[in-house]
C-alpha positions in Angstrom: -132.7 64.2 105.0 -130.5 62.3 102.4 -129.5 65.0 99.8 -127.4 62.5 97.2 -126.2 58.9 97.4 -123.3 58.3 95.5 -121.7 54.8 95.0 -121.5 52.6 92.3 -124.6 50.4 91.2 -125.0 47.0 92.3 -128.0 45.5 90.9 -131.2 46.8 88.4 -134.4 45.9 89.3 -137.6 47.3 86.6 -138.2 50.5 88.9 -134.9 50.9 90.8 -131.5 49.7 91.4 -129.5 49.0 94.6 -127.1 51.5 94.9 -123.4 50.2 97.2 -122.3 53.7 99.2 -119.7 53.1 101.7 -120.5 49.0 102.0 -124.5 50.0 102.4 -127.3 49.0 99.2 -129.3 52.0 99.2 -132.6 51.0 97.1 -133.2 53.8 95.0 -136.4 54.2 92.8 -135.8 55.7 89.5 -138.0 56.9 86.2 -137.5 54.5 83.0 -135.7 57.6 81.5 -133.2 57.9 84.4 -132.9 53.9 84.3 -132.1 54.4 80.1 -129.4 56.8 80.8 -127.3 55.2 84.0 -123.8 53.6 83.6 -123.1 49.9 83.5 -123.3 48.3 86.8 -119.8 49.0 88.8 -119.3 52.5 87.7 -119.3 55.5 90.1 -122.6 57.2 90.4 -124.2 60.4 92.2 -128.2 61.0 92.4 -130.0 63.7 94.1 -131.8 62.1 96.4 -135.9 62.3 97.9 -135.9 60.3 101.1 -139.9 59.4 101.4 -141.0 58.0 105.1 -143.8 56.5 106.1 -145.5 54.2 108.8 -144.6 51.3 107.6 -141.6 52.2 105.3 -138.8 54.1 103.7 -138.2 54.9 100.1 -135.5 56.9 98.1 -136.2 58.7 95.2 -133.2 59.2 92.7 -132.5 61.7 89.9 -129.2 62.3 88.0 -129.6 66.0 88.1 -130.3 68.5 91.1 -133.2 70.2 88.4 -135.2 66.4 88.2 -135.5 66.2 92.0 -136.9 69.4 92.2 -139.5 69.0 89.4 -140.4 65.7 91.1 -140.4 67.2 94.4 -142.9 70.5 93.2 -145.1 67.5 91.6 -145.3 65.6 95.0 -146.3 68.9 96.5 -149.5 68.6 94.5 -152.4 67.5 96.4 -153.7 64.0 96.1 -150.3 63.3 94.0 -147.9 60.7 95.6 -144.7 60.4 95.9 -144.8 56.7 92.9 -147.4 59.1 90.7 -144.7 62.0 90.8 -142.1 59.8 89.8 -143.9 59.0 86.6 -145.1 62.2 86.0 -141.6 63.6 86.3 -140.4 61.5 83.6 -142.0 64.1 81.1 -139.1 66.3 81.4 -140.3 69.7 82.9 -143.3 71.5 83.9 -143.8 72.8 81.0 -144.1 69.7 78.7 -146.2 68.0 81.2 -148.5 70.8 81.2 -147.9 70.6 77.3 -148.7 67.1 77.0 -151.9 67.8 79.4 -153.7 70.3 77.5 -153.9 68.5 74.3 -154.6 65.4 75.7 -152.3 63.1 74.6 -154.0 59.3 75.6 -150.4 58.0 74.1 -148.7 59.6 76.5 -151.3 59.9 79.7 -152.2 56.1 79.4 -149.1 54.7 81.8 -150.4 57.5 84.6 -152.4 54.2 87.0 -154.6 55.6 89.2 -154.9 59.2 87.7 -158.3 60.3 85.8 -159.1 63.4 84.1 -160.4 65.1 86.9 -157.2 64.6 88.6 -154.8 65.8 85.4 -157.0 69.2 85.2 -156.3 69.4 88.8 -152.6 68.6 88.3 -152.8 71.4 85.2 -154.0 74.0 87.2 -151.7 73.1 90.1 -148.3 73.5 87.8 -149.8 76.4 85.8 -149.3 78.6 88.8 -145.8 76.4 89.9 -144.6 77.7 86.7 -145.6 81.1 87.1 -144.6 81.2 90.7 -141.3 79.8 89.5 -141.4 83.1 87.0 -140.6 80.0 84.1 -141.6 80.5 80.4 -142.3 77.9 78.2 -139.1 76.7 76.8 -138.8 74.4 74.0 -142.0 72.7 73.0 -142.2 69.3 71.2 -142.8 71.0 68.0 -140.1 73.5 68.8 -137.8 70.8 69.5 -138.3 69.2 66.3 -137.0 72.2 64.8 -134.1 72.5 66.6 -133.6 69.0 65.4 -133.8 69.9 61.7 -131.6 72.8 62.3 -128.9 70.9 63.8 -129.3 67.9 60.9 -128.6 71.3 58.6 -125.4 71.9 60.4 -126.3 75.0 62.8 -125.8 74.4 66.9 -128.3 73.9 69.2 -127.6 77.7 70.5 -128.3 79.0 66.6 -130.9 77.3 66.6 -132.7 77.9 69.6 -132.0 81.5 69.0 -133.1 81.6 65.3 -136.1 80.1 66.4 -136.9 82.5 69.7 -136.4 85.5 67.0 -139.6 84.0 64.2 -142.6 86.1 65.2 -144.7 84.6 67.8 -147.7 84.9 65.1 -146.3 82.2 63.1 -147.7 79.2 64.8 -147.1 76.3 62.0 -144.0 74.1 62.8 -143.3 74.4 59.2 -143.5 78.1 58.7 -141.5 78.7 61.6 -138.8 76.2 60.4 -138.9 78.8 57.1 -138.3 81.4 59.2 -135.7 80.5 61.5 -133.7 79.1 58.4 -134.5 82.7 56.6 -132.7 84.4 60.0 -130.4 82.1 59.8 -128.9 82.7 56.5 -129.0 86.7 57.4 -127.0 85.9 60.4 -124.4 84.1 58.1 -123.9 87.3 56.3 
């Protein structure tokens, strides 16, 4: 219904800010990660927008980028997930590291779900495992992957060397270390 809002932001609340379009505050709910990376109050903003009706109210759901509201809208296509619970679960970044974060079972992580047991993560598991291959995604970068890229950016290389050096160690090599190795090993044969 509402595809973007843009405006400039009025006031911050914990979970949302008003948002002044055109002389109308728009309340916008927004993950703790999209409330980290907004701009000071009175700057120009755009978010993608989820407009959320119900009997007794209204709610807008706001992301920075057009790829967020979709991964929070496939999560509130889960069954038994709400619109608040997608929010939250959305601020895991992707599919992918959700499912990631899932499967090992990460109680750090999982503890600020409310209202979400371990039946209901399996569920939500299963639910995205076929999203992603529906969606014909491949795992991209996972958390241990990422750390490499982060080392291999402290060593001077660019995030695309990086990514690619590390795409090109054999999958066999599972050790975050070993593939670090490796990557750095293709790397320096790329140099030459």
């Amino acid at each position: 219904m509402i595809a973007y809002l843009q405006g400039t932001i009025i006031f911050r609340g914990g979970d949302f800010v008003v948002l002044d379009a055109n002389g109308v505050g728009y309340k916008v709910f927004l993950t703790e990660k999209t409330l980290s990376n907004l701009p000071k109050n009175d700057e120009f903003l755009k978010l993608y927008t989820y407009f959320h009706l119900r009997e007794e109210t209204a709610e807008i759901y706001g992301f920075l980028t057009y790829g967020e509201l979709q991964l929070f809208e496939t999560l509130n296509n889960v069954s038994g997930i709400g619109p608040r619970t997608a929010l939250i679960l959305s601020s895991f970044g992707s599919l992918e590291q959700l499912k990631a974060i899932i499967d090992r079972q990460d109680a750090k992580a999982l503890q600020n779900i409310k209202g979400i047991g371990t039946k209901k993560l399996q569920k939500i598991a299963l639910e995205i495992t076929g999203k992603i291959t529906e969606m014909g995604m491949r795992p991209s970068v996972l958390p241990a992957e990422e750390e490499a890229v982060g080392a291999l950016i402290s060593l001077g290389f660019s995030r695309q060397q990086a990514k690619a050096a590390l795409a090109d160690v054999a999958k066999e090599i599972q050790d975050p270390q070993e593939r670090l190795k490796e990557a750095l090993k293709l790397l320096g044969r790329y140099a030459k």
